[in-house]
C-alpha positions, 0 to 999 in steps of 0.5 A: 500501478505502472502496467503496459497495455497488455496488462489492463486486464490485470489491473487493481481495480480502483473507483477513484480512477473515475474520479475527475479531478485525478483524470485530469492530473493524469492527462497533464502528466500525458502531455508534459510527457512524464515518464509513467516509471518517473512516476513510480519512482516518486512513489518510492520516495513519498513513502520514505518520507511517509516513513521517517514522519511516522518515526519522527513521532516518538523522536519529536520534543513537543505535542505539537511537532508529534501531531503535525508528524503525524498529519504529514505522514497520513498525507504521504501515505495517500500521496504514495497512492495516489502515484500508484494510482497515477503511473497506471492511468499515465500508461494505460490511458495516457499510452505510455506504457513501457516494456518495463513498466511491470518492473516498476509496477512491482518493485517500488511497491516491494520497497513502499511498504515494508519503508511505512510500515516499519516506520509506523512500528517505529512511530510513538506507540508503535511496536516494533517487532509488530512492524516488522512482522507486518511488513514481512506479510505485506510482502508475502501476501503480494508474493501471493499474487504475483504467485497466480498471476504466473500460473495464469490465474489472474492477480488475485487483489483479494483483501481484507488487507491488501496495499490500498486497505494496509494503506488505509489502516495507517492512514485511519491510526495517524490521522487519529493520533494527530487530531484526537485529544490525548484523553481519547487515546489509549496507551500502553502504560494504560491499556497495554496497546496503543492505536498505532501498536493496535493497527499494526496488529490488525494489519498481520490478522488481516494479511493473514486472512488475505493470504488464505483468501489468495491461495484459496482462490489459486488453488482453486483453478489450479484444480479447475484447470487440471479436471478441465484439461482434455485426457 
C-alpha cells in the first residue's frame, strides 16, 4: 500500500507491520533510497509471475514440475503482499511519500489481482469462467472502497474476502496442491470440483458478502450524515 502521509488514516490495517524482520527491510529500502512507486511496480510484476506459475500447472509434463509450479506460485503470491506491504512502511515511515503515491497504491493492485486470479482459473483443476467471474468481484468489491472513500466514509477494508484474505485463499489452494499426495486431493472426474475450482468459488461467495458488508457500512453514514446535517 503506497500512500502519502496525508493518507495514514486510511491505511489497511495490518499486524505484520509490527513485525521486526519486515521493518527492517523497509527501513534498508529507506536508506538505499528505493522509490516507495519502484516498489509498487515490482509488485506488479511478482504476481504475473504468480500468474503464469499457477497457469503453468496444467501445461507442466511431469508431477513433479506441477508441484514445484504450484510452490513457486503460492510464494509469489505472498511476495506480492509483502511488497504492498513494503511500499507502505517505505512511505509512511520511511517519509517517502510521493504526490503520486495513491495512484500506484491503487492501480498495480487493480492489475495484481484479476493477473493471479485468473491465472488460478487457468491452473490444473481451476475453472475458468470461475476465474474470470472472481476476478471481476475482486475488482468491484475494491471499487466498493474506493467508492467510500470519495464520499468521506473512510476505506472500508471489510472482508471476508478482501486482497489480503483473497490472497490468502490462494495461497492455502496452491500450497495444498503442491504438498498433499494426490490420494488427498479431489478431482473433478471424482467429485465434480477440484480444490483450486473449489477456492475460487469460495472467493466470488466471499466477495459477494464483502460487497454487501461495504455498502452497508457506506450507506449507513450516508444516512448518518444526512440526519446529522444542520436544517
Amino acid at each position: 500500500m503506497n500512500t502519502s502521509p496525508s493518507q495514514d488514516s486510511d491505511r489497511r490495517p495490518l499486524k505484520s507491520r509490527a513485525i521486526p524482520i519486515f521493518q527492517t527491510i523497509a527501513a534498508g529500502l529507506v536508506r538505499w533510497r528505493v522509490s516507495p512507486n519502484a516498489i509498487s511496480c515490482v509488485s506488479v510484476l511478482v504476481a504475473l509471475v504468480a500468474g503464469f506459475l499457477l497457469a503453468a500447472t496444467r501445461l507442466a509434463n511431469d508431477a513433479w514440475t506441477v508441484r514445484i509450479c504450484w510452490i513457486a506460485s503460492a510464494a509469489m503470491i505472498q511476495l506480492r503482499l509483502l511488497a504492498n506491504m513494503l511500499d507502505g512502511m517505505v512511505a509512511i515511515e520511511g517519509g517517502r511519500g510521493t504526490a503520486t503515491g495513491p495512484v500506484f497504491n491503487e492501480v498495480p493492485d487493480r492489475i495484481s489481482d484479476p493477473m493471479i486470479i485468473i491465472g488460478a482459473g487457468y491452473a490444473l483443476g481451476g475453472s475458468v469462467e470461475l476465474g474470470y467471474v472472481a476476478a471481476v468481484m475482486a475488482l468491484f468489491v475494491a471499487y466498493i472502497r474506493s467508492i467510500g472513500a470519495e464520499l468521506g466514509a473512510g476505506q472500508a477494508f471489510h472482508g471476508p474476502m478482501a486482497k489480503p484474505h483473497r490472497m490468502f485463499t490462494l495461497t492455502v489452494a496452491s500450497l495444498y496442491c503442491g504438498l498433499a499426495p494426490l490420494a488427498w486431493q479431489p478431482t473433478q472426474a471424482t467429485t465434480g470440483m477440484s480444490v483450486m475450482a473449489c477456492m475460487l468459488a469460495l472467493i466470488i461467495l466471499g466477495c459477494v458478502v464483502t460487497a454487501a458488508r461495504r455498502l452497508r457500512y457506506i450507506t449507513t453514514y450516508l444516512r448518518h450524515r444526512k440526519d446529522n446535517q444542520p436544517r
